[in-house]
N, C-alpha and C positions, 0 to 999 in steps of 0.2 A: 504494500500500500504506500503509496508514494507519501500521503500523509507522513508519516516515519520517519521520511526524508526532508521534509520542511521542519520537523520539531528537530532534528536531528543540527540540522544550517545555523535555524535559530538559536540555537541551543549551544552548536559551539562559536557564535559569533557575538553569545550573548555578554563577555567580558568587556567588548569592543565598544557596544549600545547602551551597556549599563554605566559607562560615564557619561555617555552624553543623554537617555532617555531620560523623560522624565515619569512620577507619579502620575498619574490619571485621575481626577476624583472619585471616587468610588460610588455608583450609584443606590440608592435604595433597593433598587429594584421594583418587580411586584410584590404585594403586602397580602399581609392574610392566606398565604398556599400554606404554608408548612405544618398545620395541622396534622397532615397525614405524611409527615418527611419524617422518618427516624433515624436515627445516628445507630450506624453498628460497627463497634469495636471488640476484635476477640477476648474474650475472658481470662484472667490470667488463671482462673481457678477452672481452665478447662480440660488443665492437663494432671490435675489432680489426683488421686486414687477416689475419691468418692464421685468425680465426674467422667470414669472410666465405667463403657459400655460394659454390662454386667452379659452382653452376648460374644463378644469377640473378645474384651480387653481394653481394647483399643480409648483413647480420650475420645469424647462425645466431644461435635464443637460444639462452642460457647460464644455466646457473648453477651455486652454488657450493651445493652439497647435503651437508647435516649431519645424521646421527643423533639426534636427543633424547636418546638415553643413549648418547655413544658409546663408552660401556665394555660393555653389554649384548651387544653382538654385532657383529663385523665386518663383515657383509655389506653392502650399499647397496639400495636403493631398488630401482634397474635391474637388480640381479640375477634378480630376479625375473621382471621386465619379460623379459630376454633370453631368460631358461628358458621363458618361455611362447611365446615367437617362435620359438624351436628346436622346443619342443615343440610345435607347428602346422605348424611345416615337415617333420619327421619324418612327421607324420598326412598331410599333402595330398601327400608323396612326393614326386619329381621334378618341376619344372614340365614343363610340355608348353609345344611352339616356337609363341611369339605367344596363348599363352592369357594374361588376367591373372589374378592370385589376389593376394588382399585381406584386408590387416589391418584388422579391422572395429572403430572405436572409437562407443563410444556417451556425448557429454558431456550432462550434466541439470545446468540451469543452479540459480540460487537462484529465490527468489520468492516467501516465502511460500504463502499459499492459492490463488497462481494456479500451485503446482504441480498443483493439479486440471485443468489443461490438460492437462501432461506425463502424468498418468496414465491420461485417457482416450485422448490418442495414443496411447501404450504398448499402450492394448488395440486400439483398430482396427485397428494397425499389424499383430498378430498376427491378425488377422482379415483384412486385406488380404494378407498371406502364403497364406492357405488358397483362394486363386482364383489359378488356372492363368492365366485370361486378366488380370488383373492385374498379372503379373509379364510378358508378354509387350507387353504397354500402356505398362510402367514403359520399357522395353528402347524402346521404337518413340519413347515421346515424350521420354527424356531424350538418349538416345546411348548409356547405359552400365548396366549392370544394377543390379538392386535388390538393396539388403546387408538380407536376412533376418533377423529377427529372431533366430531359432536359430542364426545363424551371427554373432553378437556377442562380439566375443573380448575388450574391454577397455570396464569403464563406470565413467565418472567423476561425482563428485556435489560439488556446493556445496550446504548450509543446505537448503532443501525440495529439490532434488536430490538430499542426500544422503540424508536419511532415504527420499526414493524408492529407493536404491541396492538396498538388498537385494532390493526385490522387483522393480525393473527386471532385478536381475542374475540372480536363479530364473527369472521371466519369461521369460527369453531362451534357459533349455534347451531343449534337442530331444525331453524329455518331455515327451506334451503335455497331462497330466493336473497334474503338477505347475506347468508351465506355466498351464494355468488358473486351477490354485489361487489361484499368485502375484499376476496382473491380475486376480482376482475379490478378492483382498484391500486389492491398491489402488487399486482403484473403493472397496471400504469403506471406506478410513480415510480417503478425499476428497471422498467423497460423503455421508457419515451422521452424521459428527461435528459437533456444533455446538461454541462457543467453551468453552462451562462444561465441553467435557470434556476439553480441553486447555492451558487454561491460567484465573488465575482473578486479578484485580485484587488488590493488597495493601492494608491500609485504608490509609484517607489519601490514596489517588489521588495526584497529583505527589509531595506529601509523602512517599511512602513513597521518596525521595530520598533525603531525612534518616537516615535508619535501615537500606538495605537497598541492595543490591548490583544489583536490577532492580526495575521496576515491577511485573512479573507474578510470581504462583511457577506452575512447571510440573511440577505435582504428575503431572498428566493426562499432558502430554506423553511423561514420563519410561514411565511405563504404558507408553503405545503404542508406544513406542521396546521396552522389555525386550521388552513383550508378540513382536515382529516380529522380532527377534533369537533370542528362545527356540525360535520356530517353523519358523524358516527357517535355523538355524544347520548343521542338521545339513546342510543343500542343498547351503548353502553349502561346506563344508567337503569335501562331496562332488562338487564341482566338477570337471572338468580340470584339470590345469596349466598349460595354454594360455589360458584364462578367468580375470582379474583385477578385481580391483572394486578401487576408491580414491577417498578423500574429502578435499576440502581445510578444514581449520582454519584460525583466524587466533589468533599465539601474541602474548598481548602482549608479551609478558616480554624476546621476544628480535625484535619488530618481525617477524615472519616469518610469510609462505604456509607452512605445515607439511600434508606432504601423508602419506594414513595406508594404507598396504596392508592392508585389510582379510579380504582371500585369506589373506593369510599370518597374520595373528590365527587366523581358522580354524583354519588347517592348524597354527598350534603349539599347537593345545587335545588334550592327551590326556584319561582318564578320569576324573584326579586333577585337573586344570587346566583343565577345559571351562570350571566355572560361574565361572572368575573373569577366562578372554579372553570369553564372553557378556558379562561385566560391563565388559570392556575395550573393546570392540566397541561396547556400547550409548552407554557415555559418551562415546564419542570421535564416534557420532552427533551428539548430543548438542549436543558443542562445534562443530560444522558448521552447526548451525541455532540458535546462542545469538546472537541479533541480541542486539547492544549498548546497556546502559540498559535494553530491554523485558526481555529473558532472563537470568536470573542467568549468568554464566558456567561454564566447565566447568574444574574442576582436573584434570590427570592428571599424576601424577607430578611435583607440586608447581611446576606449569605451567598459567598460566592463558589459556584459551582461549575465543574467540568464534567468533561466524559466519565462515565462510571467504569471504563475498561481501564483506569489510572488503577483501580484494583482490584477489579475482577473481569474480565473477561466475557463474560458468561456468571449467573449464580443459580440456585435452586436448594442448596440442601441447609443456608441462615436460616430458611424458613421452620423446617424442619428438626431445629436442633434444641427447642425451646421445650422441655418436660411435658407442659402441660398439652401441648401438641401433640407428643406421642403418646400421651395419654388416650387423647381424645380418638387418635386412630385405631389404637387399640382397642377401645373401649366399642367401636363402630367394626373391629373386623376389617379394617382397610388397609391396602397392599399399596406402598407409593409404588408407582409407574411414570418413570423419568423419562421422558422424550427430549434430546439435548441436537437442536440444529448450529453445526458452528458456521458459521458465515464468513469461511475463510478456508483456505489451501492447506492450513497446520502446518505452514514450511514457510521460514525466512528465504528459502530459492523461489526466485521468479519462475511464473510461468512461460515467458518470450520463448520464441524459437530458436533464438541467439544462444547460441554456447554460450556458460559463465567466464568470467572474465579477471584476470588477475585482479587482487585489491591495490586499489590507487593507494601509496604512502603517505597522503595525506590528511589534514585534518577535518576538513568537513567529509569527504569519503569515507573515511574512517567512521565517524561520529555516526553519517546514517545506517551503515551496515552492524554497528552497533546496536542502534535503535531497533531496527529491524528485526534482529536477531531477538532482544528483548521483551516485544511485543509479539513475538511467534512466544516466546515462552511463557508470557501472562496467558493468554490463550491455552496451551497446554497443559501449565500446573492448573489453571481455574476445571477445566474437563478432570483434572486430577482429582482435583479438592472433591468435585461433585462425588467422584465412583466411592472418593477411600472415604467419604460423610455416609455414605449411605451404606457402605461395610462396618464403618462404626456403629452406627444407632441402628439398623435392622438383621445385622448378620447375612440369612440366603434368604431373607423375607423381604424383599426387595426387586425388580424391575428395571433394567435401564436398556437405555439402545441409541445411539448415537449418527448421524450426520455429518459431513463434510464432503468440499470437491479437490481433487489434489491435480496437483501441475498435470500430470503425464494425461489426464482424462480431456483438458482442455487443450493439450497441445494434439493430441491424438484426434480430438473431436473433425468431424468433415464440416459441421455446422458452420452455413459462409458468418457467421457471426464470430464465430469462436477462430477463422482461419484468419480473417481481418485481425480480431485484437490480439493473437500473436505475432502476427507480422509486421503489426505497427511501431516503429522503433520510437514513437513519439508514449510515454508516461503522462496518466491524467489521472487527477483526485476522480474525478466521477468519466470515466470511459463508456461511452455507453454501446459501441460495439462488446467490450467485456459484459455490462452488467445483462445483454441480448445474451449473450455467449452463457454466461451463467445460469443465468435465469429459465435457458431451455434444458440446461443439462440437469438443472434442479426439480425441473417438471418430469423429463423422463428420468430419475432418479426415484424422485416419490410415488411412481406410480409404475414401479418397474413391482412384475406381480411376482418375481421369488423372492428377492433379496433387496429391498429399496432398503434397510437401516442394516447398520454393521454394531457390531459390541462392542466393547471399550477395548477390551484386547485387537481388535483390527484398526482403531486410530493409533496415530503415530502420536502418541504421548506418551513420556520418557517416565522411568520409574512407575511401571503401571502397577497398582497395588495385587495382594495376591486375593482375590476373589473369586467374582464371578465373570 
């Protein structure tokens, strides 16, 4: 991601700017969103002996989860979380002896313009639901059934994960007109957009160092963010209670994963306060997908926010790591079921047709293939974090299945999309030959009827835990 390479410039040019830039005032921002922003910071009591899983050994994670305003309102994070796990348990009724029934989570990792991956799995995936012998195929060749798209009860988003959230999250109802709607709009916003209409260089190119908070302004971005908030809020909002969407931010101010219930934005919008939790809602996108140095950041509530891929990647198993949580699923009979799309290659190597190429000896070369390298690894440990969380707290009582597109699939691909964005020797933040290119191989991926998802053992992520 070429991004990588601009924080990378900026980053080692920053000794040079920092004499001459200045301070910037610091704006308020928007007021009143952070009621549903919570601060998550690991526990130090989570590597404890009493907060070691009593199924494996293993430390349970932990952590220690704070409010944004904690005078706003008393409730926590999980409360929510619990009420939708009751309320699923209420709906499926009594389990029946030796059937399993399944808390179905759905994690969309970061990755910029290779969330055009994620978004055409999304769609075949709901295409691969509408064949009967599919789902009997999925049952024969994995051991255990396939978690349906419709039946998606929690989706989690980082930076182009998150702005994928809302329409992953309509997507997944059991309407299936609105359901098209949803995956027919993001095939659009993945497939149509070229770069001028999301974000736009500031003059002065690196220089705009000197004078300005990002590289880029995202006049466009901002667009397409209300635009999909405005249109889908009502969906939203009209949800079950059982059905949660949540996005992770990165706060600077207080070092923290700040994660954002965006169900409950929704749900506290009345007639008088809609347009201004849509306004809540969009910016707190927003701050999910403000990669650092390129995107100006996000104020809310006089809180300054970046990409939430600054420390995870991808998330799903914070949710899960809270007592009373797994209480509740216990107590209901339910099997998490991790569906994890990464929106990216899982390789610091380019895709181009180009042979790799000696490293240049110097400093800014150096710096981006460093970056590079760095952010294939957040990406990796975060898929890490997920399997060994979920080998900690459930043992073999657990689900997972994973996503990604790797170099050799899109160099190999015939697709004239995919044969242009390799041969392009020209690098762009938003390529939209690539995100074409992606986005078809993510449709025949999802709806490929043996094998569309692989296990964690078949991603290339390093130190894979000993499990399942």
């Amino acid at each position: 991601m070429r991004l990588a390479r601009v924080v990378a410039t900026l980053g080692a040019i920053s000794i040079i700017t920092a004499a001459a830039s200045c301070d910037a005032p610091r704006p308020d921002g928007i007021a009143g969103c952070a009621t549903d922003l919570y601060e998550f910071k690991p526990s130090p009591h989570s590597s404890s002996a009493a907060a070691r899983s009593g199924i494996t050994g293993r430390p349970t994670p932990a952590f220690d989860v704070q409010p944004i305003l904690p005078a706003a309102q008393p409730a926590d994070i999980y409360q929510g979380l619990i009420a939708a796990i009751d309320s699923l348990g209420q709906q499926l009724g009594p389990p029946a002896p030796g059937q399993p029934r399944y808390f179905n989570i759905l994690a969309l990792s970061g990755g910029g313009q290779w969330g055009a991956y994620g978004a055409g799995f999304l769609n075949g995936w709901r295409a691969f639901d509408k064949v009967d012998a599919n789902i009997a195929n999925y049952r024969k060749n994995y051991g255990r059934p396939h978690q349906l798209r419709r039946d998606i009860h929690i989706v989690t988003g980082v930076s182009t994960g998150a702005a994928q959230g809302p329409l992953a999250y309509v997507g997944s109802t059991a309407d299936e007109r609105l359901a098209a709607a949803a995956d027919a709009r993001l095939t659009l916003e993945y497939t149509q957009v070229v770069q001028g209409d999301i974000i736009a260089g500031r003059p002065g190119g690196y220089l705009a160092a000197l004078y300005s908070n990002s590289l880029y302004s995202v006049d466009g971005l901002e667009r397409h963010a209300a635009s999909i908030v405005d249109d889908y809020f009502g969906a939203m909002k009209n949800a079950p209670d059982h059905r949660r969407l949540f996005v992770g931010l990165t706060n600077l101010d207080r070092n923290a994963f700040v994660m954002a219930d965006l169900k409950a934005m929704t749900d506290r919008a009345s007639s008088t306060t809609e347009r201004r939790q849509k306004a809540c809602l969009t910016e707190t996108l927003l701050g999910s997908a403000a990669v650092p140095l390129a995107f100006p950041p996000r104020f809310i509530d006089r809180n300054m926010y970046v990409d939430g891929s600054v420390r995870y990647g991808l998330f799903a198993t914070q949710l899960l790591g809270d007592p009373r949580v797994r209480e509740r699923l216990r107590a209901h009979r339910l099997t998490p079921y991790v569906s994890v799309i990464i929106n990216g290659n899982q390789s610091a190597d380019g895709y181009k047709a180009t042979p790799p190429k000696e490293q240049k000896n110097s400093a800014i070369p150096i710096a981006t293939k460093s970056v590079q390298i760095m952010v294939d690894q957040v990406y990796k440990d975060s898929a890490y974090r997920i399997e060994n969380d979920l080998i900690a707290i459930f043992g073999a009582s657990y689900v997972s299945r994973y996503t990604y597109i790797d170099n050799a699939t899109i160099r190999e691909s015939e697709f004239p999309a995919c044969i242009r964005a390799k041969n392009d020797p020209v690098e762009r933040e938003f390529d939209q030959q690539l995100m074409q290119c992606l986005h078809e191989l993510g449709l025949r991926q999802g709806q490929d009827a043996m094998r569309p998802w692989l296990t964690f053992a078949q991603t290339p992520t390093t130190l894979a835990p000993k499990g399942r």
